[in-house]
One Martini backbone bead per residue (centre of mass of N, CA, C, O) as a GRO file, in nm:
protein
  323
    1UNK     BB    1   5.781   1.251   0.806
    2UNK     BB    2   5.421   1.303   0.754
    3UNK     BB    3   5.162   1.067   0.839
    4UNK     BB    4   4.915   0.848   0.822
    5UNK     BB    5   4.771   0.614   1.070
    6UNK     BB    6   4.647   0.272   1.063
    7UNK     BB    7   4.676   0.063   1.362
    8UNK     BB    8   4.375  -0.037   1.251
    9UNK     BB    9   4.069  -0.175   1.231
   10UNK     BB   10   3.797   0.068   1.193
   11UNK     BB   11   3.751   0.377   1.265
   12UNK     BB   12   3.838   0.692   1.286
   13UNK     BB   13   4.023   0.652   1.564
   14UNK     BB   14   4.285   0.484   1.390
   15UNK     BB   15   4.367   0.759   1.274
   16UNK     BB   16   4.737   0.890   1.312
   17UNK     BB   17   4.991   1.114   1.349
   18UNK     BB   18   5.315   1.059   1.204
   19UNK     BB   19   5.655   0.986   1.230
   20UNK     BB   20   5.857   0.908   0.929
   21UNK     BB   21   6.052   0.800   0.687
   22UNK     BB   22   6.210   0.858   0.433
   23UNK     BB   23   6.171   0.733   0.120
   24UNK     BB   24   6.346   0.562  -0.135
   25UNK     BB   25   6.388   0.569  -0.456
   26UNK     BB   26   6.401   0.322  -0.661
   27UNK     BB   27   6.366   0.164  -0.978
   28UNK     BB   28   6.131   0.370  -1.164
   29UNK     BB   29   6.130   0.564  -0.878
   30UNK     BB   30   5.939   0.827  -0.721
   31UNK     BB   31   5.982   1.104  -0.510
   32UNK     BB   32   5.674   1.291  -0.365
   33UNK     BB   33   5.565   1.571  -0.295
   34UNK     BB   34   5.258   1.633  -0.139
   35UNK     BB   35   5.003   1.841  -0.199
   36UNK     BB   36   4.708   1.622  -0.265
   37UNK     BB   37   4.507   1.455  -0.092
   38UNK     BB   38   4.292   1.215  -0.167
   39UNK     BB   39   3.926   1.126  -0.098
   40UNK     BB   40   3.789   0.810  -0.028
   41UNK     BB   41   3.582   0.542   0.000
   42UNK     BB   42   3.769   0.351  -0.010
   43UNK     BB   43   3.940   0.410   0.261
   44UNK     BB   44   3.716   0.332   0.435
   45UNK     BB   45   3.738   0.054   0.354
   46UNK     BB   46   4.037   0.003   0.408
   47UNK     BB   47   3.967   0.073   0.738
   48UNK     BB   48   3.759  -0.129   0.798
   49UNK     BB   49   3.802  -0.397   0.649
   50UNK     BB   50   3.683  -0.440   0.384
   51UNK     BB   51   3.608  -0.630   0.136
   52UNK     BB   52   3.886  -0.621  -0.100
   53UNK     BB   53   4.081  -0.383   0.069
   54UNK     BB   54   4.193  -0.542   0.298
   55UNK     BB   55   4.500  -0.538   0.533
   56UNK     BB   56   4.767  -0.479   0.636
   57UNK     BB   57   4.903  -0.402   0.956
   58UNK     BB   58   5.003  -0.110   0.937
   59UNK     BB   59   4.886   0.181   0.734
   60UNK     BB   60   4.892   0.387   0.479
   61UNK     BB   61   4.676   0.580   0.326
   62UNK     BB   62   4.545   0.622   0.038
   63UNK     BB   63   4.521   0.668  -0.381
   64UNK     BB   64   4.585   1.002  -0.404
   65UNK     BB   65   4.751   1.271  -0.609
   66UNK     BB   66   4.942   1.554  -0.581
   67UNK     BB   67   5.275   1.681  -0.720
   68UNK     BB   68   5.656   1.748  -0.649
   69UNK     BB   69   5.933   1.611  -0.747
   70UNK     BB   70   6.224   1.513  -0.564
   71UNK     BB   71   6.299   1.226  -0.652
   72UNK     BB   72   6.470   1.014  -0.890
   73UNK     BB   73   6.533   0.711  -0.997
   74UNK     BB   74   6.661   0.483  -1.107
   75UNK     BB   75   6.569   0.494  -1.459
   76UNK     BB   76   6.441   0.760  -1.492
   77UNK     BB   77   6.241   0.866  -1.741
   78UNK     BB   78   6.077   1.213  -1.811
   79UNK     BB   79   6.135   1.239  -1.485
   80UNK     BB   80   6.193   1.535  -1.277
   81UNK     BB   81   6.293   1.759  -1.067
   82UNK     BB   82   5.994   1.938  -0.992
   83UNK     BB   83   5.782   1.777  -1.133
   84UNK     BB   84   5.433   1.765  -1.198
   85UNK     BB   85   5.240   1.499  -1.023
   86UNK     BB   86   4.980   1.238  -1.074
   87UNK     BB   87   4.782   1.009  -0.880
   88UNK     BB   88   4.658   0.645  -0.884
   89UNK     BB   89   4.653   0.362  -0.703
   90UNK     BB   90   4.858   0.480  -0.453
   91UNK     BB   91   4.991   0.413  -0.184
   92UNK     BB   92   5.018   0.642   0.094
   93UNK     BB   93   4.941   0.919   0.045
   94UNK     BB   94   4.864   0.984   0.318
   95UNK     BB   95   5.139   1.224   0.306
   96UNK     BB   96   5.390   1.411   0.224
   97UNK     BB   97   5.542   1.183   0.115
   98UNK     BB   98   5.555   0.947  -0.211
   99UNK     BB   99   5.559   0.659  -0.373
  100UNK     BB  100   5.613   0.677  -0.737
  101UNK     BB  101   5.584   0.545  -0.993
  102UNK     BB  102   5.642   0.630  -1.281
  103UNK     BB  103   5.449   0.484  -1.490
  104UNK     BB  104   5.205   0.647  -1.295
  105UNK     BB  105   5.295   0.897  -1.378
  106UNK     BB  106   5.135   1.219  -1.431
  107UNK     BB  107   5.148   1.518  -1.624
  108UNK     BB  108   5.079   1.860  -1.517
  109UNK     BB  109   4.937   2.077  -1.685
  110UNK     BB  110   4.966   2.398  -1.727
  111UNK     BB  111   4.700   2.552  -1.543
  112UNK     BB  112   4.716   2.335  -1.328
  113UNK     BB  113   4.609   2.233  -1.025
  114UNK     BB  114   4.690   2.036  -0.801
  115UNK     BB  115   4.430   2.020  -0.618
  116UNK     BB  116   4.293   1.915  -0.889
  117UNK     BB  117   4.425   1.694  -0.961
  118UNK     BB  118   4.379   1.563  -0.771
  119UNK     BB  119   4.072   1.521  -0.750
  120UNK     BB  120   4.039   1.424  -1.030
  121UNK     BB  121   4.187   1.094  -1.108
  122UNK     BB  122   3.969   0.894  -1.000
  123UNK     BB  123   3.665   1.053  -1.012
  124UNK     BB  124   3.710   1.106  -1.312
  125UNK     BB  125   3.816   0.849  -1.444
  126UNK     BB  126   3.542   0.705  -1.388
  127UNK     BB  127   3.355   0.889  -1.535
  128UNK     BB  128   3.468   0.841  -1.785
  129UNK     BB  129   3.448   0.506  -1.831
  130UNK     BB  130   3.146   0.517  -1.777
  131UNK     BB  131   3.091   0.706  -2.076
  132UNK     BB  132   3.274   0.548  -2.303
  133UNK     BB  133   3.279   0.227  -2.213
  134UNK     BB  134   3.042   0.131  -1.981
  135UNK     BB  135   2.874   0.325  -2.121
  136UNK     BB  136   2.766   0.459  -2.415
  137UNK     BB  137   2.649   0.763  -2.490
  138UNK     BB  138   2.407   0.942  -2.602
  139UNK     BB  139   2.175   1.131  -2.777
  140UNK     BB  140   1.898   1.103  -2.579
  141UNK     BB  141   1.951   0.957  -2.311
  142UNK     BB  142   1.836   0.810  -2.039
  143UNK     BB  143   2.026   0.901  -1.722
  144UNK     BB  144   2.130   0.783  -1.398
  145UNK     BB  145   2.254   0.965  -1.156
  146UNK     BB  146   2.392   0.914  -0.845
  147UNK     BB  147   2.498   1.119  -0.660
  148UNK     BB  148   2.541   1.386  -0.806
  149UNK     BB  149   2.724   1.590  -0.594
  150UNK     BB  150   2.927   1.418  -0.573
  151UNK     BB  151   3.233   1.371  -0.734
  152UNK     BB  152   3.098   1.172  -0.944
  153UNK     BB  153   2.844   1.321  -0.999
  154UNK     BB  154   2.919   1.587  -1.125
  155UNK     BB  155   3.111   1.464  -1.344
  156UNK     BB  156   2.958   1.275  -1.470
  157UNK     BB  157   2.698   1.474  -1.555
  158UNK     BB  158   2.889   1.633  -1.751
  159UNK     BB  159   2.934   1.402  -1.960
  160UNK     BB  160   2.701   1.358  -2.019
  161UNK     BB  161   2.628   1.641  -2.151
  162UNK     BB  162   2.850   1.615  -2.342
  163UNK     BB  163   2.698   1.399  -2.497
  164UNK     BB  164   2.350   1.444  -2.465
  165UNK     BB  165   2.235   1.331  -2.184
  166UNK     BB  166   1.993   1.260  -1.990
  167UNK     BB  167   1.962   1.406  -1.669
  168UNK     BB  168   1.907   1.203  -1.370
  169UNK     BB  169   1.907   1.323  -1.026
  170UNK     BB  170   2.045   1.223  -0.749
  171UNK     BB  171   1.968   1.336  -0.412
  172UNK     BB  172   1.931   1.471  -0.016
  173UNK     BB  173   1.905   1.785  -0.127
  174UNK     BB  174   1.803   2.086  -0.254
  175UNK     BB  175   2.110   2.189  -0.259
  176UNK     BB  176   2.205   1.940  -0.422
  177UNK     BB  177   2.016   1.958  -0.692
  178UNK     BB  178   2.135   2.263  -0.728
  179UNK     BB  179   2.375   2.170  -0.831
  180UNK     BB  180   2.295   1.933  -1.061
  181UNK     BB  181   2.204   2.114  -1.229
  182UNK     BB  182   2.440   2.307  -1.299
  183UNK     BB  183   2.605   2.043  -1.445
  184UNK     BB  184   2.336   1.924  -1.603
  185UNK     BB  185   2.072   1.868  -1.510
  186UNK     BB  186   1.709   1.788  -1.611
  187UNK     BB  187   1.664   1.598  -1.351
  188UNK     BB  188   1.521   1.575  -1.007
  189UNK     BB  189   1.569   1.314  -0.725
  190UNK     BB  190   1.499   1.144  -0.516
  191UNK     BB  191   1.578   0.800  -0.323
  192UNK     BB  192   1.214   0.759  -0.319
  193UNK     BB  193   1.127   0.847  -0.611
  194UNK     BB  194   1.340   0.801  -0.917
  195UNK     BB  195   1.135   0.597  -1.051
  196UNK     BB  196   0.893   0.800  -1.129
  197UNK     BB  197   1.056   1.034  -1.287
  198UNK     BB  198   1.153   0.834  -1.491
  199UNK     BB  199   0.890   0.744  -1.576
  200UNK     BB  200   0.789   1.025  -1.682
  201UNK     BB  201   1.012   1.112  -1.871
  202UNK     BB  202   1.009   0.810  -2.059
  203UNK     BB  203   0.733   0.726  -2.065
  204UNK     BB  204   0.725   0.411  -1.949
  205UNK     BB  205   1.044   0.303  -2.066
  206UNK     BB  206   1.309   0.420  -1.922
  207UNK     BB  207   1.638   0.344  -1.886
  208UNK     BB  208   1.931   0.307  -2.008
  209UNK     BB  209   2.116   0.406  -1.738
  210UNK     BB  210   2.275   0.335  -1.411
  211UNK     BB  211   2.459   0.499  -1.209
  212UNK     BB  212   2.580   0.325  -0.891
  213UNK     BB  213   2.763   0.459  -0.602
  214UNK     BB  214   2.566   0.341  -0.380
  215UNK     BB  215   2.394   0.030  -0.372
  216UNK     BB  216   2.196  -0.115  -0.134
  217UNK     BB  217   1.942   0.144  -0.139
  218UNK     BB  218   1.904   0.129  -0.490
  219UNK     BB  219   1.933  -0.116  -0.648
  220UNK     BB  220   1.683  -0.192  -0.707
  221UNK     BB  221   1.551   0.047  -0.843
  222UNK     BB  222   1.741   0.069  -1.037
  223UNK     BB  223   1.643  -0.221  -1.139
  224UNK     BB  224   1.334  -0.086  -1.222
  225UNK     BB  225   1.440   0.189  -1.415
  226UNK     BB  226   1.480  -0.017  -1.639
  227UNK     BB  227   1.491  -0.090  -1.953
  228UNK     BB  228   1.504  -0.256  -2.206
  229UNK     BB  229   1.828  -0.356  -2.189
  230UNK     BB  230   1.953  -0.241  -1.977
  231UNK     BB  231   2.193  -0.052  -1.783
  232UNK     BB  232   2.369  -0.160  -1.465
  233UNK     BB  233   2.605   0.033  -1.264
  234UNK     BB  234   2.817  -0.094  -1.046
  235UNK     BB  235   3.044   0.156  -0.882
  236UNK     BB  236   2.955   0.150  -0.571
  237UNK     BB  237   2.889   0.106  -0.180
  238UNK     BB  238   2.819   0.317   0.005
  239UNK     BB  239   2.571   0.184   0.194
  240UNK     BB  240   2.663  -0.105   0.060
  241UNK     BB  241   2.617  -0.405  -0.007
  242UNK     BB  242   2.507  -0.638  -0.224
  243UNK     BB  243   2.336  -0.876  -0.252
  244UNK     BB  244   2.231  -1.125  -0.366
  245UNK     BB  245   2.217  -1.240  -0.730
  246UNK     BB  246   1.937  -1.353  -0.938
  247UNK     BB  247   1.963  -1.412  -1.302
  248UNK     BB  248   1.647  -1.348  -1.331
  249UNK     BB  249   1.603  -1.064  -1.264
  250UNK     BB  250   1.729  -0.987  -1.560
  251UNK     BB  251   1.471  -1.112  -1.732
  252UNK     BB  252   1.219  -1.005  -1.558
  253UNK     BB  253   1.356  -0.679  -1.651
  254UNK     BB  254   1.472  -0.699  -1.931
  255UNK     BB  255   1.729  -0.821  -2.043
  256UNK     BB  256   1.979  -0.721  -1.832
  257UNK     BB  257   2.304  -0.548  -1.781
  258UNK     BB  258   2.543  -0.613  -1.503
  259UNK     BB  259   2.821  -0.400  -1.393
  260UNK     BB  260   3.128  -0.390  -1.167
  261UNK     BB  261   3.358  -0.207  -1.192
  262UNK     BB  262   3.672  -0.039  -1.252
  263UNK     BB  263   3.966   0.131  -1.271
  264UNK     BB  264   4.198  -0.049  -1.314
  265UNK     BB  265   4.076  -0.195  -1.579
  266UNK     BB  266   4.085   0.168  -1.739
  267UNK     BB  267   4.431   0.164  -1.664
  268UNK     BB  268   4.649  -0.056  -1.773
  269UNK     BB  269   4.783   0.133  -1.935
  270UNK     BB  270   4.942   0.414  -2.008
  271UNK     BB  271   4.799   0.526  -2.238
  272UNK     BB  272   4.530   0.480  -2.092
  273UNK     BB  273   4.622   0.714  -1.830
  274UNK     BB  274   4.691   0.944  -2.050
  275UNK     BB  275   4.400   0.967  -2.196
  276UNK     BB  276   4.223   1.029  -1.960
  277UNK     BB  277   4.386   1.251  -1.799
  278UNK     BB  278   4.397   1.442  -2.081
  279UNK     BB  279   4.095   1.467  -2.120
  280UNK     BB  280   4.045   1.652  -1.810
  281UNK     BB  281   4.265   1.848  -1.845
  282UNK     BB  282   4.127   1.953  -2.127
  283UNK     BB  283   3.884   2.045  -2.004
  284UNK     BB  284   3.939   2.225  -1.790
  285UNK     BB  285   4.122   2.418  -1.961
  286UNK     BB  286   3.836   2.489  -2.165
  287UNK     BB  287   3.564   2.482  -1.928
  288UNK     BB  288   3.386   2.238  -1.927
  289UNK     BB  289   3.521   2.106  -1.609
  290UNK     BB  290   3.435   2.101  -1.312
  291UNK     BB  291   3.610   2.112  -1.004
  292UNK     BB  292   3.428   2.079  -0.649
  293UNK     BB  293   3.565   2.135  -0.387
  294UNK     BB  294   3.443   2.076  -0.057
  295UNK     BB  295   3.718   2.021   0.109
  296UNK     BB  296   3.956   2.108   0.312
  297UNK     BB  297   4.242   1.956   0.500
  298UNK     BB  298   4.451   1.873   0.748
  299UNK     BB  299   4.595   1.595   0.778
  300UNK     BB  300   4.564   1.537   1.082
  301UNK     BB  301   4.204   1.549   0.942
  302UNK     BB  302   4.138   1.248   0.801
  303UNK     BB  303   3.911   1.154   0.983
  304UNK     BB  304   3.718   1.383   0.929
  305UNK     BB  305   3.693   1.341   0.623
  306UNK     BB  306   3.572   1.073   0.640
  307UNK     BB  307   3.300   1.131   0.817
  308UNK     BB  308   3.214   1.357   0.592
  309UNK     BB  309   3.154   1.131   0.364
  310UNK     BB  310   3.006   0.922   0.523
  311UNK     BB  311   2.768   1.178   0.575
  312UNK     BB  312   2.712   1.344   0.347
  313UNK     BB  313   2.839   1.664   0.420
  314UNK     BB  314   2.931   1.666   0.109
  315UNK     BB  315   3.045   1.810  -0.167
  316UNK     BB  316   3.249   1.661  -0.390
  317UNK     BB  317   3.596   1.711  -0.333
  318UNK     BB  318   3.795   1.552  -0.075
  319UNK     BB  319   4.129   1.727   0.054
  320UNK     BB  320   4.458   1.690   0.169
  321UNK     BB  321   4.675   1.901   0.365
  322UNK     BB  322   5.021   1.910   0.435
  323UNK     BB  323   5.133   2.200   0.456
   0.00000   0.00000   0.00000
C-alpha cells in the first residue's frame, strides 16, 4: 500500500509518498481502506516536532479519516467487512489502509458520503464539546470565534447559532467574513478591530466566551475583550503558541476563567465518542449542519495540503483522497 512518510522533523518537503507492507489487524482491530482523511494542524504540529505532538522518527502522519472495513481482526464484534466506519485521534491515517480499533470505530450512517465523514470528525466534534461542555452556549450569550471560515469556526459557528448564540466571527478577510455570515455569525471583524467590535455589540459589557484555536497573536486581545466572569477557550495556537500567563491577569481582567482543552478528553469512552459523532451525523442528515470541504488533495500532495492549511488559503475542512 501507498502512505505519506515523514522521514524527520522539518518543513513541508519531510514528507514523501512511499509503499510500505499492508498492517495485518490483531485482536479487537479493524484493516479499513481509506477513502478520505482529515488534514489537520495537528499535523502540521506533529510533522514540525513541536511539542507535546512531537514523535519518533520515521512516521506516518494524520490521525483522521473515514473508509471502508477491509478485515476484521480476532475478537472484533460489531464491526465487519464492508462496514464503513469513521474515525479521530488514530495515527497513520495519511495512507491507502490503516489500523483502527474496533472500539473507536464509528460507523457511518447511511447518506452521509465517506468524505463529510472524515471532515467532519475531529473538527466537528472539537466544536460540539466546545459549545455543549466546555462552555455551554445559552440564547442571547454574545460569543466570539476566531477564524470563524476555517474547518472548526464554520461548525463552531453553526453551533453557536444552533443554540441561540450571538455570534461575532473574526476572519482575514471580507469573502472569508461572507462565509461566516452564511454560517449564521451576526458580526464580523477583523483580527485587529474585534475588540471594538465586540464592545459595540455588548454595550461595553464584553463577551460570555471566545473559542480562540488562534493562540499567540489573538490571545490578549481576546482576554480583553471578556466580560466579567467570561471564559477564554483556548483549543489551539494556529498562530503559535502563547506566552507564559501570570494568573493575576486572570483577576485583574473580572475574575476571567481559563481552560485549554483537547478533544482527546471529551470522548473518553465509547458511548461519549458515539453521542458526539451521532449528533453530528445527525444534524448533517437533517441539514441543519454544513460540512464545507474547502479543498480535496491526492495523497501524494499532503505536502501542498499542510502549506496551504497553514498559509490560511483556504476555508472549511481540507482533505487528502488515496484513490
Amino acid at each position: 500500500m501507498r502512505a505519506v512518510i515523514a522521514g524527520a522533523h522539518g518543513g513541508p518537503d519531510v514528507l514523501r509518498l512511499a509503499e510500505r507492507d499492508v498492517p495485518a489487524p490483531g485482536p479487537g482491530q479493524l484493516l479499513v481502506d481509506v477513502a478520505a482523511a482529515g488534514v489537520n494542524y495537528m499535523d502540521i504540529y506533529q510533522r514540525e516536532g513541536r511539542p507535546p505532538y512531537a514523535g519518533d522518527v520515521p512516521f506516518v502522519p494524520g490521525n483522521e479519516g473515514a473508509g471502508t472495513v477491509a478485515v476484521a481482526g480476532p475478537g472484533v464484534q460489531g464491526a465487519r467487512e464492508g462496514d464503513r466506519v469513521a474515525w479521530t485521534g488514530i495515527p497513520g491515517s495519511y495512507a491507502e489502509q490503516v489500523i483502527v480499533p474496533a472500539g473507536r470505530a464509528v460507523p457511518v450512517p447511511d447518506g452521509i458520503g465517506l468524505e463529510t465523514a472524515a471532515a467532519v470528525m475531529l473538527q466537528g466534534m472539537t466544536a460540539h464539546y466546545l459549545v455543549t461542555d466546555t462552555y455551554p452556549v445559552t440564547e442571547g450569550e454574545p460569543v466570539v470565534v476566531h477564524a470563524a471560515a476555517g474547518g472548526v469556526g464554520l461548525l463552531l459557528t453553526q453551533m453557536v447559532t444552533m443554540r441561540a448564540g450571538v455570534v461575532i466571527a473574526t476572519t482575514s478577510a471580507p469573502w472569508k467574513a461572507e462565509l461566516a455570515r452564511a454560517a449564521g455569525a451576526q458580526h464580523t471583524a477583523g483580527y485587529d478591530d474585534f475588540g471594538a467590535v465586540v464592545r459595540e455589540v455588548t454595550r461595553g459589557e464584553g463577551a460570555a466566551v471566545v473559542y480562540d484555536g488562534v493562540g499567540r497573536a489573538t490571545f490578549d486581545d481576546s482576554l480583553a475583550a471578556l466580560r466579567r466572569r467570561g471564559y477564554m477557550v483556548l483549543y489551539g495556537a494556529a498562530s503559535g503558541p502563547v506566552p507564559p500567563l501570570d494568573p493575576q491577569r486572570l483577576h485583574t481582567g473580572g475574575s476571567l476563567f481559563l481552560t485549554r482543552p483537547t478533544l482527546a478528553d471529551y470522548i473518553v469512552t465509547r458511548d461519549e465518542l458515539l453521542s458526539r459523532a451521532g449528533d453530528l451525523f445527525r444534524w448533517i442528515g437533517q441539514g441543519r449542519l454544513d460540512v464545507r470541504i474547502g479543498g480535496r488533495y491526492p495523497l501524494g500532495q499532503a505536502s501542498r495540503a499542510q502549506e496551504d492549511l497553514a498559509a490560511r488559503r483556504t476555508t472549511g475542512k481540507l482533505i487528502l483522497l488515496p484513490g
